[in-house]
C-alpha positions as CSV (number, residue, x, y, z in Angstrom):
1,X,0.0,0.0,0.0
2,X,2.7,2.2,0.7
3,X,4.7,1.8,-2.4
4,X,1.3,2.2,-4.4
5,X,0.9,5.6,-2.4
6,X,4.5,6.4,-3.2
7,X,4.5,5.3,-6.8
8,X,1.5,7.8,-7.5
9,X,2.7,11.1,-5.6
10,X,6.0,11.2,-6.8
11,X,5.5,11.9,-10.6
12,X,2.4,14.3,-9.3
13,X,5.2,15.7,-7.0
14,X,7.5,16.2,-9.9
15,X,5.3,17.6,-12.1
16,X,4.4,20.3,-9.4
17,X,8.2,21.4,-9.2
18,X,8.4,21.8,-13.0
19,X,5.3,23.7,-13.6
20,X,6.2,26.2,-10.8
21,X,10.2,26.6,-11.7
22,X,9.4,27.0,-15.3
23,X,8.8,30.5,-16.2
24,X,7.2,31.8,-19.8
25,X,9.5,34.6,-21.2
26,X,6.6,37.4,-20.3
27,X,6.8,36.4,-16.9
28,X,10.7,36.7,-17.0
29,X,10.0,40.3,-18.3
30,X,7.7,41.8,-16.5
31,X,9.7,40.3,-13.2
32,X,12.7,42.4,-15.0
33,X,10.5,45.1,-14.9
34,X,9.5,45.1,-11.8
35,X,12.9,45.0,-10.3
36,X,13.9,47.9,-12.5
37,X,11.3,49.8,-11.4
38,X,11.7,49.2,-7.9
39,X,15.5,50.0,-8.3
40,X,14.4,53.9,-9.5
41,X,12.0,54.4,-6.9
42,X,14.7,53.2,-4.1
43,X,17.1,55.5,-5.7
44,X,14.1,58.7,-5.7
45,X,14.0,58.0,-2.4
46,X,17.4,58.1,-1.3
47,X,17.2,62.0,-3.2
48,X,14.3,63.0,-0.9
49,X,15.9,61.9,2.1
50,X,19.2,63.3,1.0
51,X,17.0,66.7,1.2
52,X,15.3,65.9,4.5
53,X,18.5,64.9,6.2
54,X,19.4,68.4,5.0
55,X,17.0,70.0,6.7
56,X,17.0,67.9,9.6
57,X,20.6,68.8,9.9
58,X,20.1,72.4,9.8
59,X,17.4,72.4,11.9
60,X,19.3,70.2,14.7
61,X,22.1,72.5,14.6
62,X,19.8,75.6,15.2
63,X,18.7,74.1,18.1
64,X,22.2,73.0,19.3
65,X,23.4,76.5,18.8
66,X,20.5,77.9,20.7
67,X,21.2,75.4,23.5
68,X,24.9,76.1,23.5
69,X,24.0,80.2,24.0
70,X,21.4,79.2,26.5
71,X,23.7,77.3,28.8
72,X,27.0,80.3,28.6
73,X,23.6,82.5,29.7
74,X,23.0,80.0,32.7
75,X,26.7,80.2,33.5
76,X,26.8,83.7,33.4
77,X,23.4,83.8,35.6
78,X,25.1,81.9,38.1
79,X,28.7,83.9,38.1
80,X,26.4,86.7,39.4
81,X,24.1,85.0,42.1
82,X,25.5,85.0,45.3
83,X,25.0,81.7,46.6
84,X,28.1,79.2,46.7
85,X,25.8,75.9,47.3
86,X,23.4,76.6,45.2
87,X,25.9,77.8,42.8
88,X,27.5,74.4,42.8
89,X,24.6,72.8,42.2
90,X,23.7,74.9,39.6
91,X,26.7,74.2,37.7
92,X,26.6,70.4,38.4
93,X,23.1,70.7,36.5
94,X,24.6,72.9,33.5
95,X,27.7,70.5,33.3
96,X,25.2,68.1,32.2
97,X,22.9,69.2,30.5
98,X,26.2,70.7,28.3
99,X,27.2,67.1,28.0
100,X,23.9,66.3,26.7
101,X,23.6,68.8,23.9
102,X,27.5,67.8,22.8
103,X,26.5,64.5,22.9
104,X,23.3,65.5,20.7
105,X,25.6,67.3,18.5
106,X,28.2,64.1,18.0
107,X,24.6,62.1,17.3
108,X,24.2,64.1,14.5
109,X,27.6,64.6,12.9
110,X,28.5,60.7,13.1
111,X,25.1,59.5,11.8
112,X,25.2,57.3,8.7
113,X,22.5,58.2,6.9
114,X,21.1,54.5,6.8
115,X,17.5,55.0,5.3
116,X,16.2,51.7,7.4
117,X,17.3,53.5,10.7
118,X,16.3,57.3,9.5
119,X,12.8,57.6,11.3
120,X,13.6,55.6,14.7
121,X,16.5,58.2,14.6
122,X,14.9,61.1,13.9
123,X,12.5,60.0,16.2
124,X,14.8,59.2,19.5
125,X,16.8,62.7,18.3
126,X,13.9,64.8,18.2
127,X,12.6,63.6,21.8
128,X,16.3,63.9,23.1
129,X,16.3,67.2,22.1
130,X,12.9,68.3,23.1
131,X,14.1,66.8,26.4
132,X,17.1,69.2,26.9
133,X,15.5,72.1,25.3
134,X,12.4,71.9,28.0
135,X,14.9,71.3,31.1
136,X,17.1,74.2,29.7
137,X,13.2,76.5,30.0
138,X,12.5,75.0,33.1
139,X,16.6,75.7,35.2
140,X,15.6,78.2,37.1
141,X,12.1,77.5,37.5
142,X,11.2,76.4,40.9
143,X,8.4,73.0,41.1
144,X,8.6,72.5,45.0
145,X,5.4,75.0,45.3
């Protein structure tokens, strides 16, 4: 019984693998085609997000720049205060958040430009930076009321 089973599935079997490998020449050209066109539209792409990373770029450096006058206004804030244990604290909490916007800074410079990784970056960068550019509003602002 088994070989019977056997005997009958296998040329059925074969004949499945040959009709789905064998290709007609239309088929062969429209998959040529398709690939082609796919190829142009992943290369568009890569032109747009050229241009967006461009004005990503410039917009993260704005903000960078803003952030780097913000904190030497901070510093200078503090200089004047009169305070020497607030003042260290102070500049504890500047020292960071300067680390923080040079290490937002090297984020940008050193990034790749990977188009599979562009909007998880964009994303985590953008939040980063929202995050320092809210703390740098809020420095002086006291929350203990």
């Amino acid at each position: 019984m088994k070989k019977n089973l056997l005997i009958l599935t296998l040329p059925l079997l074969m004949c499945g693998f040959l009709l789905t490998a064998c290709q007609s020449d239309s088929q062969k050209d429209q998959a040529a085609q398709d690939k082609q066109l796919q190829q142009t539209n992943d290369s568009l792409k890569q032109v747009v997000s050229a241009d967006e990373w461009k004005m990503f770029r410039i917009n993260a450096q704005t903000k960078i720049d803003n952030n780097e006058i913000r904190i030497a206004q901070l510093k200078e804030e503090i200089k004047k205060s009169g305070s020497r244990n607030l003042n260290e604290q102070y500049e504890k909490k500047i020292d960071q958040l300067e680390e923080q916007n040079k290490a937002l800074k090297a984020r940008i410079d050193g990034y790749d430009k990977r188009e599979s990784t562009w909007e998880s970056f964009k994303r985590e960068f953008n939040h980063d930076m929202d995050g320092l550019v809210q703390s740098l509003k809020d420095f002086t602002v006291d929350n203990k009321n």
